[in-house]
C-alpha positions as CSV (number, residue, x, y, z in Angstrom):
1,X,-67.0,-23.4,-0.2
2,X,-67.4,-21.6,-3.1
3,X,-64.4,-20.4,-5.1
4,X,-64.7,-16.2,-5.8
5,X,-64.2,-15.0,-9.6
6,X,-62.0,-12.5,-7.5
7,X,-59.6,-15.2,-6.2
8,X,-59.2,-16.4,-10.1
9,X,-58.4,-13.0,-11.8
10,X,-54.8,-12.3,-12.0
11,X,-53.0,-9.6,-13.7
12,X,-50.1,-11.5,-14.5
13,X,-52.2,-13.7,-16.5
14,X,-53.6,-11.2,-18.9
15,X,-52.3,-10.5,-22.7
16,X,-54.0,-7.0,-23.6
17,X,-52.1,-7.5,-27.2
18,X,-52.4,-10.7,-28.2
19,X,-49.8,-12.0,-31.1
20,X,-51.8,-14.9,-32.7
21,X,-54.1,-14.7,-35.3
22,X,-55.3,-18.3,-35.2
23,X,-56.9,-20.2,-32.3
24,X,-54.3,-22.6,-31.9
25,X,-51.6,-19.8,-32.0
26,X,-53.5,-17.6,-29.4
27,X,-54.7,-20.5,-27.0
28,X,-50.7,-21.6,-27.1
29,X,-49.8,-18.1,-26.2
30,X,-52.4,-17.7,-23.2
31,X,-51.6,-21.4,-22.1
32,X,-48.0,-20.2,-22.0
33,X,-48.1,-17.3,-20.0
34,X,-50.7,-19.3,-16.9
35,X,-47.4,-22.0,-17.4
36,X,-45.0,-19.0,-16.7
37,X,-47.2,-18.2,-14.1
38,X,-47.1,-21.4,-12.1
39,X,-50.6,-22.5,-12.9
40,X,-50.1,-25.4,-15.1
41,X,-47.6,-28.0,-14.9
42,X,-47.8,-29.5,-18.6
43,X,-48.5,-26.5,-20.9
44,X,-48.4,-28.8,-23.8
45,X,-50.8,-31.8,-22.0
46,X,-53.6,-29.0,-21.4
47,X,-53.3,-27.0,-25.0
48,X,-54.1,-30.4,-26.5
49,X,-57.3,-30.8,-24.1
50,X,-58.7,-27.3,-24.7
51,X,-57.6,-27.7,-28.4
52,X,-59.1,-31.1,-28.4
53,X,-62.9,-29.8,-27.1
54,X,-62.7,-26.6,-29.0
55,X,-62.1,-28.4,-32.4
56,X,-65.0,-31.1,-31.1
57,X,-67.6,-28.4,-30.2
58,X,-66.1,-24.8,-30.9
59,X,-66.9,-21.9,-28.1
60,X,-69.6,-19.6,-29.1
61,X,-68.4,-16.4,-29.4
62,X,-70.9,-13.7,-28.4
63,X,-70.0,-10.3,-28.0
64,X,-66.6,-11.1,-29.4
65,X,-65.7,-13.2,-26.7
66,X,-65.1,-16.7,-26.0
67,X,-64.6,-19.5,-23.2
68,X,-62.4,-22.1,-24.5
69,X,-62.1,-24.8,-21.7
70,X,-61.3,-27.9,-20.6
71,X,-62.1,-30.2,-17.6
72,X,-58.9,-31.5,-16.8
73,X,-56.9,-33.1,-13.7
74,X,-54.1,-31.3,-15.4
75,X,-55.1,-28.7,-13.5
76,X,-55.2,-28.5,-9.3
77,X,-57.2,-25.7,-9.2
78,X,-59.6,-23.8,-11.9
79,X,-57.2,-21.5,-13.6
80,X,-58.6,-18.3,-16.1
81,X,-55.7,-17.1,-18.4
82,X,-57.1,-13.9,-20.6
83,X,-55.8,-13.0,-24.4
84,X,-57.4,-9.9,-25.9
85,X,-57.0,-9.2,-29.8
86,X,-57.7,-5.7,-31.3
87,X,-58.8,-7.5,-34.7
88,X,-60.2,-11.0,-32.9
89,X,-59.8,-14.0,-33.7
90,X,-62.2,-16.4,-35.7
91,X,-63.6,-19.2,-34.0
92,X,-65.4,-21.9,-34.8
93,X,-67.2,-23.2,-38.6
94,X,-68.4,-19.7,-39.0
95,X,-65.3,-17.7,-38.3
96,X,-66.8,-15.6,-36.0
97,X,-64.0,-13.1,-34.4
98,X,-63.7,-12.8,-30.7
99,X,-61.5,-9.7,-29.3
100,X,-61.6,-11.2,-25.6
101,X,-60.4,-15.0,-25.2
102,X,-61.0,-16.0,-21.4
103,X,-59.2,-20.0,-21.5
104,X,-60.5,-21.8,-18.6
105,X,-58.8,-24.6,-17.1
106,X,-60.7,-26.8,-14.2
107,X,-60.4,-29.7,-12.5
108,X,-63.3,-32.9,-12.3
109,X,-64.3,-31.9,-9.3
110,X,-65.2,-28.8,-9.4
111,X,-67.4,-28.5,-12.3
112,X,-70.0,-27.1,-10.2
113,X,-67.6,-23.9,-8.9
114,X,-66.5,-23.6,-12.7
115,X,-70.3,-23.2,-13.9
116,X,-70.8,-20.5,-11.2
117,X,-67.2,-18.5,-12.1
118,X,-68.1,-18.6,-16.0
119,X,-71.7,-17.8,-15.4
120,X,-70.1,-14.4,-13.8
121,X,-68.4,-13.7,-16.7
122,X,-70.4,-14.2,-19.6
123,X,-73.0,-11.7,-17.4
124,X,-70.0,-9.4,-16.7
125,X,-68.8,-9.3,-20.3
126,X,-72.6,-8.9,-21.8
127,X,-72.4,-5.3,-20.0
128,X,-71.5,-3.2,-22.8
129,X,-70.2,-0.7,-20.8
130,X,-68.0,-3.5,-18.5
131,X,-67.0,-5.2,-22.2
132,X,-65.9,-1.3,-23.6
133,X,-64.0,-0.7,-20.3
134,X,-62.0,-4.2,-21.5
135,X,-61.0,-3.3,-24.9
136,X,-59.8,-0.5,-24.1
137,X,-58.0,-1.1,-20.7
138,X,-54.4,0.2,-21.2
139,X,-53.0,-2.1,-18.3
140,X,-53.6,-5.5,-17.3
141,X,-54.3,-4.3,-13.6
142,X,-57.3,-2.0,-15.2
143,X,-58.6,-4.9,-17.2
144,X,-58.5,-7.2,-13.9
145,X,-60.3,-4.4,-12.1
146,X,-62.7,-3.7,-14.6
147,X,-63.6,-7.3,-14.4
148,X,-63.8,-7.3,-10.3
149,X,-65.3,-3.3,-9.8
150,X,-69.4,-4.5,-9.8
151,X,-68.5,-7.9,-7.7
């Protein structure tokens, strides 16, 4: 069965004002908060995997927003932990900033749910409207619910 975008989105997992200025600093920060949460076991373990693949082949930001991931047994279940930045942060060789930083965490086995979840969200966030309604969500519920309204 296939695992719902819906059933991945959690409020409690989303930093509207994130600290960081550097992508190490602001995955750290989002990999904190889904450990605080209950959703990764070794914090440190997975930041090094998602570190490790985003120096090796750095997320395209498009939009200003990026997918930094790993494929990891680190993780029991795919887990989505959100950072927003009001001045973005650059990624990759050419420094492009992203505002929205969605770090994705998923097991081996379920690649294939993973490429179904992320295709959502690239679609959802390409919606300039949907991607507006984002930056400027004043809660974390409203940004969770801006995400899930059109599903």
């Amino acid at each position: 069965m296939a695992i719902a975008l819906t059933d991945l989105l959690d409020e409690k997992q989303v930093i509207l004002g994130l600290r960081s200025r550097k992508v190490p600093n602001a995955l750290r920060e989002i990999i904190e908060l889904l450990a605080q949460n209950g959703k990764i076991q070794n914090p440190q373990a997975f930041f090094e995997k998602v570190l490790a693949r985003e120096e090796a082949h750095a997320s395209v930001v498009e939009n200003g927003v990026a997918f930094p991931h790993a494929r990891t047994d680190l993780v029991d279940e795919i887990v989505v932990g959100i950072g927003r930045s009001r001045a973005g942060i650059p990624f990759g060789h050419n420094g492009v900033r992203a505002r929205l930083i969605f770090v994705i965490g998923v097991p081996e086995r379920l690649v294939n749910d993973y490429l179904i979840c992320v295709g959502t969200l690239v679609r959802l966030v390409r919606d300039d409207a949907i991607r507006s309604v984002l930056l400027h969500a004043q809660t974390p519920r409203d940004f969770v619910d801006a995400l899930t309204a059109t599903l």
